[in-house]
N, C-alpha and C positions, 0 to 999 in steps of 0.2 A: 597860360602859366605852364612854365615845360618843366617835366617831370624831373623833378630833384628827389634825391635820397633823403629821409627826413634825417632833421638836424638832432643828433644823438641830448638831451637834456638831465641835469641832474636832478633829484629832488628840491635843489635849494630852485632851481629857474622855472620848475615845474610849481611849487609855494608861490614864487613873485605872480607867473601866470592866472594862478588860479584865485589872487587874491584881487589883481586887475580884473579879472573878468565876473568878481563880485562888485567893484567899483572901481570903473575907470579914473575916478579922480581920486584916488585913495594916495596919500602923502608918498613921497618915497621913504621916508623917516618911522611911517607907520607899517609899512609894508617890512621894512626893516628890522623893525621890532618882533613883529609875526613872523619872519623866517629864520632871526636871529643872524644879521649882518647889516655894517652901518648903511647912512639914507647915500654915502657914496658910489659901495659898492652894489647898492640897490640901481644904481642911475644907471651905473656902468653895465649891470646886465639887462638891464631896460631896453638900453641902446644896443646892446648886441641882438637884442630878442629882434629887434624890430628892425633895424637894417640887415640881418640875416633872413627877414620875411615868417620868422615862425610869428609874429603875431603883429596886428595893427593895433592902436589907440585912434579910437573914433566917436565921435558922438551918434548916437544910434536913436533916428528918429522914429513917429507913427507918422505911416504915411498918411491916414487920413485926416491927424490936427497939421499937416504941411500943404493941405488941398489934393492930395493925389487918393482920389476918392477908388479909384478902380484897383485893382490888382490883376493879373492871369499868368497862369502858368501854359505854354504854349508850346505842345509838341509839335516837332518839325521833319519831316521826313524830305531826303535829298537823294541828290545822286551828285557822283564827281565826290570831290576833298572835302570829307566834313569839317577838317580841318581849317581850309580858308574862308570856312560860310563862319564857321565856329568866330572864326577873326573877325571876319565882317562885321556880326553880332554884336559882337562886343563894343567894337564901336559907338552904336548906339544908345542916345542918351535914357532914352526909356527903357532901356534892356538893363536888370541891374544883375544877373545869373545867368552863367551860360554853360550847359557841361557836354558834353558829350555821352551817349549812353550807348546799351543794348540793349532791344527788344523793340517795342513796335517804333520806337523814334531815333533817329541815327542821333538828335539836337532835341533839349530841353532847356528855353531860357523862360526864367520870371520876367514880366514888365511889370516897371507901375504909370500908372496912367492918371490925368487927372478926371475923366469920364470917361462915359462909354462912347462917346464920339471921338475921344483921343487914340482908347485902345483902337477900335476900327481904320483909324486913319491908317496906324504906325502896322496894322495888321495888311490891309489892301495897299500902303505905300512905301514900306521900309521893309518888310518881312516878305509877303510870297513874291514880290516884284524882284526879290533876291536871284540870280542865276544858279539853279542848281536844287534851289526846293519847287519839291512836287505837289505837296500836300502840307497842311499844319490843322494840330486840333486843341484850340483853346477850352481851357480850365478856368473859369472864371471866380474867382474867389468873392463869396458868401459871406465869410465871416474867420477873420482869424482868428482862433482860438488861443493858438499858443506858437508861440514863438522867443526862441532862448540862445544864449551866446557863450553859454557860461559853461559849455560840457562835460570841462577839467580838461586836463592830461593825461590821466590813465597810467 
């Protein structure tokens, strides 16, 4: 994702947002209501939120009732352009997170996996097999606790 200015938002698009990310299937009529503008001009900034990229509508599974039993968060340490490993990554179907950091890892992406024989595979055949990573140290996830989408706008 290459670094854009954030998209300057009014209170009324920051209301639509936060009223979506209580309930993705929430009417645009009713959404309407709650920010005080018709189920129109509710559509109409819907469609600006979303082809402008400041937000998605998605349906947001558990990975574990979908069979993808494993999780890991996997730091990646490289040399050369973290940049086009960063890309590379991405690519990949089990990789669904990919950032860039500082501190002990140049690359931190999440997989999900559907066991622990998947994660290994995607670990010794699609990750260190990578050109340019040296090392990687998986996080293997325990137990999700909590996980949320809803942050607001601020």
């Amino acid at each position: 994702m290459p670094d854009q200015p954030p998209v300057p938002l009014d209170d009324v698009s920051k209301a639509i947002i936060e009223q979506l990310q209580e309930d993705g299937r929430r009417s645009y009529s009713a959404i309407g209501k709650a920010v005080g503008l018709s189920e129109a001009a509710v559509r109409q900034r819907v469609q600006k939120l979303t082809e402008t990229g400041v937000m998605q509508i998605v349906a947001v599974t558990d990975p574990i009732q979908v069979g993808f039993n494993r999780q890991a968060m996997i730091g990646i340490k490289c040399t050369g352009d973290s940049y086009e490993l960063a890309d590379e990554l991405a690519t990949q179907d089990a990789v669904d997170y990919v950032v860039l950091t500082a501190g002990s890892f140049d690359i931190v992406v999440e997989v999900v996996c559907e066991d622990d024989e998947h994660l290994l595979q995607i670990l010794n055949k699609q990750i260190r097999t990578l050109p340019g990573v040296t090392s990687t140290e998986t996080l293997v996830y325990l137990k999700l606790v909590k996980q949320q989408y809803n942050w607001g706008t601020r």
